[in-house]
C-alpha positions as a LaTeX table, in Angstrom:
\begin{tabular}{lrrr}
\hline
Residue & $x$ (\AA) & $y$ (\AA) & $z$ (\AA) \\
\hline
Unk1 & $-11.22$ & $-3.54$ & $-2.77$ \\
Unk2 & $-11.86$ & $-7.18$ & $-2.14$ \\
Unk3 & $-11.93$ & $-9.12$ & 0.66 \\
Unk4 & $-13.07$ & $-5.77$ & 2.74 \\
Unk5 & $-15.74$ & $-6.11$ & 5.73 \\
Unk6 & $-15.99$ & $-3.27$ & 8.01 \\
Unk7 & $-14.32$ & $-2.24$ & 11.25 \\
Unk8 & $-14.32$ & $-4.23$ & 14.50 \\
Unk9 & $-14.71$ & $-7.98$ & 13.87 \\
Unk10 & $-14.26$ & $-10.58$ & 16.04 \\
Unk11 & $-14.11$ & $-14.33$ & 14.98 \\
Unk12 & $-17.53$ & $-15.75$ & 16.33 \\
Unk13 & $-19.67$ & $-19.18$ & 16.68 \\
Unk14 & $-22.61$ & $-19.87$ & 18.22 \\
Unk15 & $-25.14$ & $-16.87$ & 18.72 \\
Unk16 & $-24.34$ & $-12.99$ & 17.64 \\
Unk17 & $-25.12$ & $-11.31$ & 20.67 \\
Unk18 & $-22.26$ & $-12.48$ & 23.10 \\
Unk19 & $-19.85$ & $-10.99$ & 20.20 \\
Unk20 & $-21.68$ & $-7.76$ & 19.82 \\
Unk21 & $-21.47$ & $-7.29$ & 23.60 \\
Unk22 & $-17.48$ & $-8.17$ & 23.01 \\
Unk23 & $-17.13$ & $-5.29$ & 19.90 \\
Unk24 & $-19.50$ & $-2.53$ & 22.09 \\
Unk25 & $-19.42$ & $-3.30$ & 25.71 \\
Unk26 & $-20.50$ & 0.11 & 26.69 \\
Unk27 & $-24.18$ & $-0.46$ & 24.53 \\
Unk28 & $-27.47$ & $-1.75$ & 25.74 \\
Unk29 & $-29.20$ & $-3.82$ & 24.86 \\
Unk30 & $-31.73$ & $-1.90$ & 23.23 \\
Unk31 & $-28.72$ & $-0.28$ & 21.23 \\
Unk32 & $-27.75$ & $-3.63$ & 20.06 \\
Unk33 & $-30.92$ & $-4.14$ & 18.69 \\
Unk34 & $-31.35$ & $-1.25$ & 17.20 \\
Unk35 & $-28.17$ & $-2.20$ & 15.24 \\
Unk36 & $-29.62$ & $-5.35$ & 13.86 \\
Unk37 & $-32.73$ & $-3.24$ & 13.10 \\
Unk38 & $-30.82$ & $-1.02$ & 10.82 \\
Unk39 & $-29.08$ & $-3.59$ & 8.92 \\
Unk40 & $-25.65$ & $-2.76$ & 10.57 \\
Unk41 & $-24.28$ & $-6.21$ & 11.88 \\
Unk42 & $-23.06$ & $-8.53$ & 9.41 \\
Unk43 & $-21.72$ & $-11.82$ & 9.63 \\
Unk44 & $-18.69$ & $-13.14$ & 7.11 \\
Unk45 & $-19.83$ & $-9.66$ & 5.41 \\
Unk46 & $-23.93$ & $-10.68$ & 5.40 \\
Unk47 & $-26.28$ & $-9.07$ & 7.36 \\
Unk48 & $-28.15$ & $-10.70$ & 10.22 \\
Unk49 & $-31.48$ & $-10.28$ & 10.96 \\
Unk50 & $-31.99$ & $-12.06$ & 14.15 \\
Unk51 & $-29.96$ & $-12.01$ & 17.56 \\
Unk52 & $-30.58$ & $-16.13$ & 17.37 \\
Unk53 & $-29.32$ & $-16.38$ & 14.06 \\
Unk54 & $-26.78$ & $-19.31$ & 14.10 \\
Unk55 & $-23.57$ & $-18.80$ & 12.75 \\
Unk56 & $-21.22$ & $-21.11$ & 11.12 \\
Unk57 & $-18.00$ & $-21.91$ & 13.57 \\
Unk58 & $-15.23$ & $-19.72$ & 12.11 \\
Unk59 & $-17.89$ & $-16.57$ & 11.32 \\
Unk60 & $-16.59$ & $-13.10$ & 11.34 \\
Unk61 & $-19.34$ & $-10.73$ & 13.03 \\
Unk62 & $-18.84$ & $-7.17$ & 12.39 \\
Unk63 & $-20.38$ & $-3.36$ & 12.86 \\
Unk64 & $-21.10$ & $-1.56$ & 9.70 \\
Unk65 & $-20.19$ & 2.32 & 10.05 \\
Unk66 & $-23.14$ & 4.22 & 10.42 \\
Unk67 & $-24.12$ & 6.06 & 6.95 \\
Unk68 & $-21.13$ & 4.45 & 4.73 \\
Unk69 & $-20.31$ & 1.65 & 2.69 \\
Unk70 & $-19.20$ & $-1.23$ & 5.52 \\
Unk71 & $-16.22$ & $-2.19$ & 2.75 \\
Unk72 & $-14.32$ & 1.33 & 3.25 \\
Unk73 & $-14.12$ & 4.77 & 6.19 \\
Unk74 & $-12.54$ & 7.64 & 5.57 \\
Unk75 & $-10.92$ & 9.21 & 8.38 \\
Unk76 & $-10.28$ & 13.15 & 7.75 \\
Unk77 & $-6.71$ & 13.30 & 8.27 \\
Unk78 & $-6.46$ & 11.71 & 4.90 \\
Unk79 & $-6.71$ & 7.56 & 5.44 \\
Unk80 & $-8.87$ & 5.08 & 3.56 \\
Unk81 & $-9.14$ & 2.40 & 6.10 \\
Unk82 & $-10.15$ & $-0.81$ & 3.36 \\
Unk83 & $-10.93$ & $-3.09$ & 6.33 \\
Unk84 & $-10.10$ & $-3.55$ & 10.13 \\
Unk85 & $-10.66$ & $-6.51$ & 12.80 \\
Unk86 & $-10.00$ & $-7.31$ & 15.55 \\
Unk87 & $-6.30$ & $-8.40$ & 14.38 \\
Unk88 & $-5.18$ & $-6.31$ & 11.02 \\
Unk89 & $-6.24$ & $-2.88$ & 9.77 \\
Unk90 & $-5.41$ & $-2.37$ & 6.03 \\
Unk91 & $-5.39$ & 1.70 & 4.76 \\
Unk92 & $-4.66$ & 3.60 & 1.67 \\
Unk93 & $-2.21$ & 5.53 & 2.30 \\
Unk94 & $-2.35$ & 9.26 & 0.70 \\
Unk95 & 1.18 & 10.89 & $-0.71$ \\
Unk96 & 2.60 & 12.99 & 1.32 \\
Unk97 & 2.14 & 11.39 & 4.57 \\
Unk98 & 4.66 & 9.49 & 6.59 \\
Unk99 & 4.48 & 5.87 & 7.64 \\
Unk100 & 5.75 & 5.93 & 11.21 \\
Unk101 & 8.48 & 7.67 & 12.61 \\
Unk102 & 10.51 & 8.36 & 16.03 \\
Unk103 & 9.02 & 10.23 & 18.97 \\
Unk104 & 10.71 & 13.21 & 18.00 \\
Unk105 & 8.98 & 13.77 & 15.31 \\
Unk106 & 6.05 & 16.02 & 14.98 \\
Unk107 & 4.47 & 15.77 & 11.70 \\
Unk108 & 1.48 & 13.28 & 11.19 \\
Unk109 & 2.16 & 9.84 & 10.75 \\
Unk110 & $-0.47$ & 7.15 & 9.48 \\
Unk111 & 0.26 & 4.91 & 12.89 \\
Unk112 & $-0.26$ & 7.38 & 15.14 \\
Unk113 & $-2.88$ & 8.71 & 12.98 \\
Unk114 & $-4.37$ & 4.97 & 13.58 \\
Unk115 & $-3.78$ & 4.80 & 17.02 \\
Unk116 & $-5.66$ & 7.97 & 17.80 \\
Unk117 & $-8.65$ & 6.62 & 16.08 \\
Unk118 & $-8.57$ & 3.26 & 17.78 \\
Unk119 & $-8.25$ & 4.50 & 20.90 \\
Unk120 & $-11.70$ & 6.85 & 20.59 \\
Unk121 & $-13.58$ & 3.46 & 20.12 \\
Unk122 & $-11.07$ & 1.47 & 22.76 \\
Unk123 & $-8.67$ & 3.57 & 24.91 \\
Unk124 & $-6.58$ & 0.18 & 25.47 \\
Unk125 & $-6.44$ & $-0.74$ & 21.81 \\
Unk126 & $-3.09$ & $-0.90$ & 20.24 \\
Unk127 & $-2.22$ & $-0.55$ & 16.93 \\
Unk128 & 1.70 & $-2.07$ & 15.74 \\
Unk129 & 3.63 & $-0.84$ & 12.47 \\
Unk130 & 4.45 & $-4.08$ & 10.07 \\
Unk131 & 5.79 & $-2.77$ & 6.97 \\
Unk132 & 6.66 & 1.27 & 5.34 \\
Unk133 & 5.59 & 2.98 & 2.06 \\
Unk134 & 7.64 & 6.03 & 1.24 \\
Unk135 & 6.02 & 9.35 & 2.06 \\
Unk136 & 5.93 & 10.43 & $-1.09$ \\
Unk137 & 4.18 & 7.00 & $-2.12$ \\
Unk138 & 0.76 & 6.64 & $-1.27$ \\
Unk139 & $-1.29$ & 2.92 & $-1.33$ \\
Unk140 & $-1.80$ & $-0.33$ & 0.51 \\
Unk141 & $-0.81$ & $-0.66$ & 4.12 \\
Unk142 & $-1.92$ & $-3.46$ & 6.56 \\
Unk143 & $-0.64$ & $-2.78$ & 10.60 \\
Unk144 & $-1.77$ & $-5.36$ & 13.17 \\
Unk145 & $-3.70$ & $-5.15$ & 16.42 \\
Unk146 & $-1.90$ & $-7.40$ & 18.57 \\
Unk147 & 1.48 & $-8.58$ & 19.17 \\
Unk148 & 0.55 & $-12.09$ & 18.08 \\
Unk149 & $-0.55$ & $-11.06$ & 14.40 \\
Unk150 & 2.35 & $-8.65$ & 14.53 \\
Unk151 & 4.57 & $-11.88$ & 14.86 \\
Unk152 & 2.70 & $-13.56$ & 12.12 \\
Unk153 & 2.45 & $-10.57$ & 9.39 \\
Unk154 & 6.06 & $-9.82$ & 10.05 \\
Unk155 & 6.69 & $-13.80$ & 9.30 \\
Unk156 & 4.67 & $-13.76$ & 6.67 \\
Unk157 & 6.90 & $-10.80$ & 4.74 \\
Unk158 & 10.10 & $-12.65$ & 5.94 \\
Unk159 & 9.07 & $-15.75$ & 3.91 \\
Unk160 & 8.18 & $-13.43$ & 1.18 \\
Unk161 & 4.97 & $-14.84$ & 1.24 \\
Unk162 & 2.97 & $-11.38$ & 1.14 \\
Unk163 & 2.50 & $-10.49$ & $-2.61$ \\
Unk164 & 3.05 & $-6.32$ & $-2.80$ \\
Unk165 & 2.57 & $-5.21$ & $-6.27$ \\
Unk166 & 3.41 & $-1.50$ & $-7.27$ \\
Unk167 & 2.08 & 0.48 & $-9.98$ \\
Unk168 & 4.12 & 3.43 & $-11.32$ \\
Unk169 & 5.13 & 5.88 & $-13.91$ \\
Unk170 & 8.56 & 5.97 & $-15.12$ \\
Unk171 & 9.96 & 8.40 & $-18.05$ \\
Unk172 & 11.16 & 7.01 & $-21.12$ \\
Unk173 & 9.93 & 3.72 & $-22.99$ \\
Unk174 & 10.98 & 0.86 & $-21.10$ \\
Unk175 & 12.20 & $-2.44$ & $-22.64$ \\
Unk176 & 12.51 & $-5.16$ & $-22.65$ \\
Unk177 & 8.89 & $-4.88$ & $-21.49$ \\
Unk178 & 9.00 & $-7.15$ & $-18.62$ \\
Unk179 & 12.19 & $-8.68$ & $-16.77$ \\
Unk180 & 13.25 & $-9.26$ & $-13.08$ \\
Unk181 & 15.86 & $-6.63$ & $-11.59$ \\
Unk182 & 18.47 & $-7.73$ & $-9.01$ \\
Unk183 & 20.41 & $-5.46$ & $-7.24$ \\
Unk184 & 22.55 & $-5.11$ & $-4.03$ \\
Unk185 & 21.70 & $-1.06$ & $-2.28$ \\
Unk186 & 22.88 & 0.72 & 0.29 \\
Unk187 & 22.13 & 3.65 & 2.15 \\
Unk188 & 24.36 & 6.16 & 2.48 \\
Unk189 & 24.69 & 8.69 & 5.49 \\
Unk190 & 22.50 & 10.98 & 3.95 \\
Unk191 & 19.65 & 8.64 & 4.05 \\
Unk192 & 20.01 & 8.19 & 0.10 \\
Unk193 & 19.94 & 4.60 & $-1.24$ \\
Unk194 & 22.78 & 3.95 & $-3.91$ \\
Unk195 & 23.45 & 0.29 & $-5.97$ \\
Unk196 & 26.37 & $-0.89$ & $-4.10$ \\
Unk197 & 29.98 & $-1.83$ & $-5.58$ \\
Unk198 & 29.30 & $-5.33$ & $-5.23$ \\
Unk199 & 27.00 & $-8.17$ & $-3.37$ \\
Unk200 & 28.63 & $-7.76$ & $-0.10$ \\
Unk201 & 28.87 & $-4.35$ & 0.16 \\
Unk202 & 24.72 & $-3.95$ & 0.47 \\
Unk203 & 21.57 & $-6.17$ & 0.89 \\
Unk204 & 20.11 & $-7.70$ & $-1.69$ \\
Unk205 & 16.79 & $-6.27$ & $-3.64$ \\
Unk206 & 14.81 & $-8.30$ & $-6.53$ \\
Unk207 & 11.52 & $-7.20$ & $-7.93$ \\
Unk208 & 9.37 & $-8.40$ & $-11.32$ \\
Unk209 & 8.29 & $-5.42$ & $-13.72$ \\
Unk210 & 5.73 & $-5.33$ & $-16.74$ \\
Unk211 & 5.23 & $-2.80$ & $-18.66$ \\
Unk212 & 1.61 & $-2.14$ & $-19.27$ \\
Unk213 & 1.16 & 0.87 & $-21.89$ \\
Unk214 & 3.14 & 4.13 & $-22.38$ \\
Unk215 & 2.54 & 7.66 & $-23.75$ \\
Unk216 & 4.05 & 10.17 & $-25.34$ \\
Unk217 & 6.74 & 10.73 & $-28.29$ \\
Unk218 & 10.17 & 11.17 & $-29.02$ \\
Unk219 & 11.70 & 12.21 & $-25.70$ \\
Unk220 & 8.58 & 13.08 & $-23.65$ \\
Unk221 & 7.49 & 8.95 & $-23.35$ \\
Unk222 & 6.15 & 8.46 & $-20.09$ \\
Unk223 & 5.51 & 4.56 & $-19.50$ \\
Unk224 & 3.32 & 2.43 & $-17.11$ \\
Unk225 & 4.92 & $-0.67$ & $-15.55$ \\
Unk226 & 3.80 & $-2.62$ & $-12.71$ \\
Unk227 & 6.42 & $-4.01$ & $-10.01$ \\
Unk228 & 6.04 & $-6.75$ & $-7.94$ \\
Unk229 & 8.51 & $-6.56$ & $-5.08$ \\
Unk230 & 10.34 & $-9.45$ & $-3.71$ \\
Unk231 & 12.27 & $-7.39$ & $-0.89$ \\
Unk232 & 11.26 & $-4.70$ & 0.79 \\
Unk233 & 14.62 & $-2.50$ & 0.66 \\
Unk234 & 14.09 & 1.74 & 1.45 \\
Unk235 & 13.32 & 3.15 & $-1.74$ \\
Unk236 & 13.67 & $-0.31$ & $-4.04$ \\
Unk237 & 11.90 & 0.62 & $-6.63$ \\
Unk238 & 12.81 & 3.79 & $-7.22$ \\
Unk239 & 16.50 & 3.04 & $-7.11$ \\
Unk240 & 15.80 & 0.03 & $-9.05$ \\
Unk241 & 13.87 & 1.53 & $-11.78$ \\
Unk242 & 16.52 & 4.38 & $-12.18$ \\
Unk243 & 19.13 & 1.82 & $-12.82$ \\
Unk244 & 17.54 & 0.62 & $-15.43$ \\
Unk245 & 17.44 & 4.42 & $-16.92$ \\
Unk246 & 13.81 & 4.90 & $-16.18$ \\
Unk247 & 13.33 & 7.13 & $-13.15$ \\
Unk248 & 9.76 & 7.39 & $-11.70$ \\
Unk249 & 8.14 & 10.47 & $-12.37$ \\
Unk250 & 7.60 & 12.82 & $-9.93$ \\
Unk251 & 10.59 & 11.54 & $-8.24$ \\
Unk252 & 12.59 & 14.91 & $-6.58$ \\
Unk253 & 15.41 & 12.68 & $-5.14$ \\
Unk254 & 16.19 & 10.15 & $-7.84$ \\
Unk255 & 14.73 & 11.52 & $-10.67$ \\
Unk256 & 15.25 & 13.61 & $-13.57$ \\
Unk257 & 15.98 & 17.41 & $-12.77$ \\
Unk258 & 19.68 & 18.10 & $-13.40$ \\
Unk259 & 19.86 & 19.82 & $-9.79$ \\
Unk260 & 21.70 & 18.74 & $-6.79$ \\
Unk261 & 20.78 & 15.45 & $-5.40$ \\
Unk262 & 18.58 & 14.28 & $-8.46$ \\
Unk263 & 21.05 & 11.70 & $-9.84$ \\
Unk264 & 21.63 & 8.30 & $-8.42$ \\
Unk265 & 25.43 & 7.28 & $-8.08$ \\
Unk266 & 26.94 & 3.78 & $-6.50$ \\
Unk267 & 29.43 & 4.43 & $-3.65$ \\
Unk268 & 32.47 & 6.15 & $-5.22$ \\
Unk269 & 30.67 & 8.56 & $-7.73$ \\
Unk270 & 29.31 & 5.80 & $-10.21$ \\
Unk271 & 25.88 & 7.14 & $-11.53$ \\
Unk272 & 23.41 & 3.94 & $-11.56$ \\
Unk273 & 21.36 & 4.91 & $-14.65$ \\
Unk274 & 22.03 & 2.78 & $-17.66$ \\
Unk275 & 25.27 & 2.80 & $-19.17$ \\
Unk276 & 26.31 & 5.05 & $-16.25$ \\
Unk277 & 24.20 & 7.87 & $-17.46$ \\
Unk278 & 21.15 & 9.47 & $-15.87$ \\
Unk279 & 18.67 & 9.34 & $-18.61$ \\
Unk280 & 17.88 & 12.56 & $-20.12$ \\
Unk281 & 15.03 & 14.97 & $-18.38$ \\
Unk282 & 11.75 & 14.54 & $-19.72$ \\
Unk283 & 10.15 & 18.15 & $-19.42$ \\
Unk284 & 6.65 & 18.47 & $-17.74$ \\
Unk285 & 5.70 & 14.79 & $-17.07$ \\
Unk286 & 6.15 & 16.06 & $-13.28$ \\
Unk287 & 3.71 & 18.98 & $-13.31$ \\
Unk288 & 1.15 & 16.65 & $-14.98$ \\
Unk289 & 1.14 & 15.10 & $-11.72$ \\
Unk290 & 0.20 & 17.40 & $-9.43$ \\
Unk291 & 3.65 & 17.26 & $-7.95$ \\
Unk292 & 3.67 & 14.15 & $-6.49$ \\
Unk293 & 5.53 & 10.55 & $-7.11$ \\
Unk294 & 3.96 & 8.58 & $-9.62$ \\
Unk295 & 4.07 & 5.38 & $-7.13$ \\
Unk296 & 1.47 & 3.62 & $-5.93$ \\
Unk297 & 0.83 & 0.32 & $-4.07$ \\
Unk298 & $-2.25$ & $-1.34$ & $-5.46$ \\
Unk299 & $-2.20$ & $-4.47$ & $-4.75$ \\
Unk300 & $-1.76$ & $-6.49$ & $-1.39$ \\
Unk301 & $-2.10$ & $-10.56$ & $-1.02$ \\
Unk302 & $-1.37$ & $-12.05$ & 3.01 \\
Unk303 & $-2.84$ & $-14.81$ & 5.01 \\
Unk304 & $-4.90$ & $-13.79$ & 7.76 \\
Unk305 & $-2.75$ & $-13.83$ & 10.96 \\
Unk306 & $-5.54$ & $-15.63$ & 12.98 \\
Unk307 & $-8.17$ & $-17.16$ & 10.26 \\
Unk308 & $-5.53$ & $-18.26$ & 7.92 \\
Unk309 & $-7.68$ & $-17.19$ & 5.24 \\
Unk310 & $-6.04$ & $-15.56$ & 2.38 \\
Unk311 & $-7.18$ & $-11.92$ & 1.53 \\
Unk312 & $-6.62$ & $-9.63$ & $-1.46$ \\
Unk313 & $-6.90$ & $-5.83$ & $-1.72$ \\
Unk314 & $-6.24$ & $-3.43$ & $-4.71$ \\
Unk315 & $-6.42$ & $-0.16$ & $-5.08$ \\
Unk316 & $-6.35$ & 2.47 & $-8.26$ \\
Unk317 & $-3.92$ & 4.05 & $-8.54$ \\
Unk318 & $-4.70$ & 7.95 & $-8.61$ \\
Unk319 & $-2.03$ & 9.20 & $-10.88$ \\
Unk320 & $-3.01$ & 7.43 & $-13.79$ \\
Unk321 & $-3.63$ & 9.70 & $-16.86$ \\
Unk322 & $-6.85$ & 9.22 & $-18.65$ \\
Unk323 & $-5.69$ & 10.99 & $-22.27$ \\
Unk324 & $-6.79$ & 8.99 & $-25.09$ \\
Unk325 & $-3.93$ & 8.42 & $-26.77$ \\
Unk326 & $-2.86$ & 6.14 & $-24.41$ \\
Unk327 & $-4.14$ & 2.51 & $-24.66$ \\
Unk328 & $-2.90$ & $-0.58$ & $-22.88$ \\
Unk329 & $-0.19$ & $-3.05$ & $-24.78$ \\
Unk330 & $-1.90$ & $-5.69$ & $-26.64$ \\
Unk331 & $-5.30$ & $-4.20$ & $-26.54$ \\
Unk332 & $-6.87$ & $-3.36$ & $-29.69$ \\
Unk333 & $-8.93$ & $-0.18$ & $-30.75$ \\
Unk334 & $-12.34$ & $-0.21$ & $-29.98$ \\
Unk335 & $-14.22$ & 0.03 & $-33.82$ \\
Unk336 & $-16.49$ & 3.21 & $-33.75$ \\
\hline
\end{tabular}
């Protein structure tokens, strides 16, 4: 991760101790000290030694968790949080868990997951939803702490001016290896996404892919391509990626398994693989996996909503297979 300081910062100038009395207005004193002591407040991500230390006007003050790394905290229901401040919180995701959902729902969600663990360090604090990954993806999330960087962040991905890049495994050896996909989709009733008849009939969806190395033979090629979305439609880049005839593995509602529900059709009964055709099943690229989607976002670009400082995260994919047969396109072979 880049960019990451730890959890509850406040934007700061003069001295450090009005701002630590601001991030833990319960503490003493004495406590406050014995934070500096231990090397546990940080300014702009360096530590301070002295409660008189001046800062620079637009410093960031912060708490480092006790006994971790102040660039990353785990919480146990599964969530990375890669940084949080007063304004944004950006997580990793894990697969398998849902974004946010309606009251009504009772399985874990990573806001309310958020909000739970705000609210033990500030029973006011609010934490806001700003953009989705699909369950079944797991990555880079950022959710804001106040209605004001709510406004912002939700600006900021109107203008398309958030970079979101994706990396994924699709079946099959894609080519050309890197082009930009444009496609109307619409979601049926069934909460499927389909390519639509024509422009009018859905919204419109653009993302950038690269291939970056593949694996495999004959009709067990498993390839890794990078997206970098444009639009943030439900389910782009699976749909998208199908399309093209190269369904993301792991993928048990657009991808390859010759049941019910697996293949992707435009309204009417149209199948949106290439040349109308789902492409043909790839046997035990899904099992390799664990089970899971082969989608990850690992890589997130957006201008702070209050410092107007821009800040990158990325984070590895976990899906990736390590065999050595597979290398990366243009590298070449290490001599022995």
């Amino acid at each position: 991760m880049t960019d990451s300081p730890p959890e509850h910062l406040q934007p700061s100038s003069g001295g450090v101790m009005p701002h630590l009395q601001r991030l833990l207005p319960q503490a003493s004193r004495s406590t406050l000290r014995r934070l500096l002591a231990d090397g546990r407040v940080l300014a702009d991500g360096k530590i301070v030694r002295s409660l008189k230390e001046p800062l620079a006007d637009h410093a960031v003050v912060s708490i480092a968790p006790a006994h971790s790394s102040p660039r990353q905290e785990n919480i146990p229901e599964g969530l990375e949080i890669a940084y949080s401040d007063a304004q944004v919180i950006v997580i990793v995701k894990p697969a398998g868990l849902l974004t946010a959902t309606d009251e009504k729902e009772k399985r874990p969600t990573a806001l309310a997951i958020l909000q739970r663990h705000a609210a033990q360090h500030n029973s006011k604090a609010a934490v806001y939803l700003v953009h989705r990954l699909d369950r079944a993806a797991s990555g880079l999330l950022v959710f804001a702490r106040d209605v004001r960087s709510l406004a912002n962040l939700k600006m900021q991905f109107r203008r398309h001016t958030i970079t979101r890049e994706y990396d994924l495994l699709v079946h099959g050896a894609v080519a050309p290896a890197a082009g930009k996909l444009t496609h109307s989709l619409v979601e049926r009733g069934d909460g499927r996404v389909v390519i639509a008849r024509s422009a009018a009939d859905g919204r419109k969806a653009v993302l950038d892919y690269q291939l970056l190395a593949k694996r495999g033979g004959d009709r067990s090629v498993v390839s890794h391509v990078r997206c970098r979305l444009y639009t943030g439609r439900k389910h782009q880049i699976r749909v998208q990626m199908l399309a093209i005839g190269h369904p993301v593995v792991g993928d048990d509602v657009y991808g390859q398994s010759g049941g019910k529900g697996h293949q992707q059709e435009r309204p009417g009964g149209t199948p949106a693989g290439r040349r109308g055709q789902s492409a043909p099943r790839q046997p035990g690229a899904k099992a390799s996996l664990g089970q899971r989607l082969a989608l990850h976002a690992s890589r997130l670009v957006f201008k702070h909503p209050h410092t107007g400082r821009e800040m990158t995260f990325t984070s590895e994919p976990p899906f990736l297979p390590k065999a050595p047969a597979e290398r990366r396109l243009g590298q070449k072979k290490k001599p022995r």
